[in-house]
C-alpha positions in Angstrom: 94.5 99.6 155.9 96.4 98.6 159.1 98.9 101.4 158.5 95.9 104.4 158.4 94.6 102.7 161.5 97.8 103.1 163.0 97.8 106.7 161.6 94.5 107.7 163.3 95.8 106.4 166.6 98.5 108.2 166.5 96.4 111.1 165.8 94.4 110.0 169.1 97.5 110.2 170.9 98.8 113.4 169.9 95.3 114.7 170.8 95.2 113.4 174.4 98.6 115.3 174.7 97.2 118.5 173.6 94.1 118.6 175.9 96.1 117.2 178.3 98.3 120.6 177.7 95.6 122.9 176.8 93.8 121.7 180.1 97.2 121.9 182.6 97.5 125.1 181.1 93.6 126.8 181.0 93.8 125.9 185.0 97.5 127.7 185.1 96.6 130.7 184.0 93.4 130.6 185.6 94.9 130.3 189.0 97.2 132.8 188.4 95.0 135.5 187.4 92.4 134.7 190.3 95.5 135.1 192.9 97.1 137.4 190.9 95.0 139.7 189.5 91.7 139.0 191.4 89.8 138.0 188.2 89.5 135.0 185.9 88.3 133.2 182.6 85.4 131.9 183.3 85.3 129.7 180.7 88.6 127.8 181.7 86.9 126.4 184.1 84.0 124.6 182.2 86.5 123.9 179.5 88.8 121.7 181.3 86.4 119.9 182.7 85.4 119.1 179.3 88.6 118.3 178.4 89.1 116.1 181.5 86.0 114.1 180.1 87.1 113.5 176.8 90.9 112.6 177.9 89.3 109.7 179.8 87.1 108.8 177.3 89.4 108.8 174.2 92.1 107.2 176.6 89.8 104.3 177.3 89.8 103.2 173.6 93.4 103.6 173.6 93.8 101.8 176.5 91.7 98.9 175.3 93.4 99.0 172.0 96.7 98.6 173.8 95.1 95.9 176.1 96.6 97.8 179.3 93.0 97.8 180.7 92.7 95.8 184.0 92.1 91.4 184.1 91.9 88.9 186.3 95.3 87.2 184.7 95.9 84.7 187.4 92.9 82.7 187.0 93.7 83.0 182.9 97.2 81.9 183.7 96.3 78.6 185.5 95.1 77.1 181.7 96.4 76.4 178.6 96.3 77.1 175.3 92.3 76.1 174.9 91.1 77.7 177.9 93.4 80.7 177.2 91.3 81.2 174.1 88.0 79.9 175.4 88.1 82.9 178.3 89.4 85.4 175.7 87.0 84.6 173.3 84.1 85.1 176.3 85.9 88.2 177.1 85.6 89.7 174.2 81.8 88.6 173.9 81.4 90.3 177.4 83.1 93.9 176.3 80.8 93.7 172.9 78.1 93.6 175.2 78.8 96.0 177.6 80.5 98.8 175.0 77.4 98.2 172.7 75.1 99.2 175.7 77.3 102.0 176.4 77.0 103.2 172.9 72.9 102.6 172.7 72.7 104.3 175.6 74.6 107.6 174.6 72.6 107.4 171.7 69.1 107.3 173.5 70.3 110.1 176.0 71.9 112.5 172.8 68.8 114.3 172.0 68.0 115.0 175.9 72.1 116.3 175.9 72.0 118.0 172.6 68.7 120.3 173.9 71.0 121.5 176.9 73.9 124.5 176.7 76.8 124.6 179.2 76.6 127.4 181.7 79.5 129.8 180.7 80.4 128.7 177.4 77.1 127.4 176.0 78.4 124.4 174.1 75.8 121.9 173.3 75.8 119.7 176.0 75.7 116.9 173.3 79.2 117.5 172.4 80.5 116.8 175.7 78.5 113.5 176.5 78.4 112.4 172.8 82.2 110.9 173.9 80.2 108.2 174.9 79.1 107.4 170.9 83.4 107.2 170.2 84.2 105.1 173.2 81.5 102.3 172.9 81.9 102.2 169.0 85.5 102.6 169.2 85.9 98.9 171.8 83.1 97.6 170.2 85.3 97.4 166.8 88.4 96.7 168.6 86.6 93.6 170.6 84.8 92.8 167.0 87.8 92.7 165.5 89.7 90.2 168.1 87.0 88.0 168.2 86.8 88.0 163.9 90.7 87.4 164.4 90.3 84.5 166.9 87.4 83.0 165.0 89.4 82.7 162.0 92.7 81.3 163.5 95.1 84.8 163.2 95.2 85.0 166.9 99.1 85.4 167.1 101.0 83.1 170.3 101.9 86.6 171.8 98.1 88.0 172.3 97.6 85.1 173.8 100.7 85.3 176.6 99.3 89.4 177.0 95.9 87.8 177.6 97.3 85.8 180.3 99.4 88.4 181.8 102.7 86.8 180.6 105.5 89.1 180.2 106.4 91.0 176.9 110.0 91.3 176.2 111.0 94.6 175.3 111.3 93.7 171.9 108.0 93.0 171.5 106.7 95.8 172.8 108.7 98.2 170.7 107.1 96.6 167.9 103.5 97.5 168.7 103.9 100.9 169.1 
């Protein structure tokens, strides 16, 4: 199980680099052909925004997933081990919250996006909001599953140390990736 879960975030990965590329590039050749050629795609345009949207989105469960999102790790590192876990533990309770609003309210909004087209390319507006469904689900799993994992003891020392913005040894970060 933990090795297709790897698999599929790998897959993430590789497609953040591609719209990363496909986006560098729509806006290349768009420039070009506006100063070169006094024309354009039109659709480059709406597209890369699109893909801009969805690079943050699907980055922010990465992110997460990598815990290389932001914390307030000098106020966790003045306790120990207890109210290490105590404030991770709360943590995690607050981003279940706040990703399971976020999800909800992607959900409530989706029929109001999906009845709208973009302008140029007339994509369902739903596909480009609907990012919002992936990124609340996709924290809300990864903060379920840390909180299942410090509920039930498997909470490993390192985790912990991250939590509290110790210092990884190189080591142990080649072995998460």
């Amino acid at each position: 199980m933990r090795t297709l879960i790897n698999l599929f975030f790998r897959f993430l990965e590789i497609l953040l680099v591609v719209m990363m590329a496909g986006m560098a590039l729509m806006v290349f050749v768009n420039v070009v052909m506006r100063y070169g050629m006094n024309s354009g795609i039109a659709i480059s345009e709406e597209m890369s925004r699109y893909f801009f949207i969805w690079v943050t989105f699907i980055g922010a469960v990465l992110a997460y997933r990598e815990h290389l999102h932001l914390g307030v790790e000098t106020l966790v590192a003045k306790f120990g081990r207890t109210g290490r876990l105590v404030l991770m533990a709360l943590s995690n309770l607050i981003v279940l919250g706040c990703s399971g609003i976020f999800f909800w309210g992607t959900w409530v909004q989706l029929p109001i996006n999906t009845s709208m087209v973009a302008t140029v390319s007339g994509l369902s507006m739903g596909w480009v909001y609907g990012i919002g469904l992936f990124t609340g689900g996709g924290i809300f799993l990864i903060a379920l599953e840390r909180l299942v994992r410090q509920a039930t003891g498997r909470i490993t020392d390192e985790e912990i140390a991250a939590f509290a913005g110790e210092n990884m040894s190189l080591e142990q970060l080649a072995e998460r990736t």
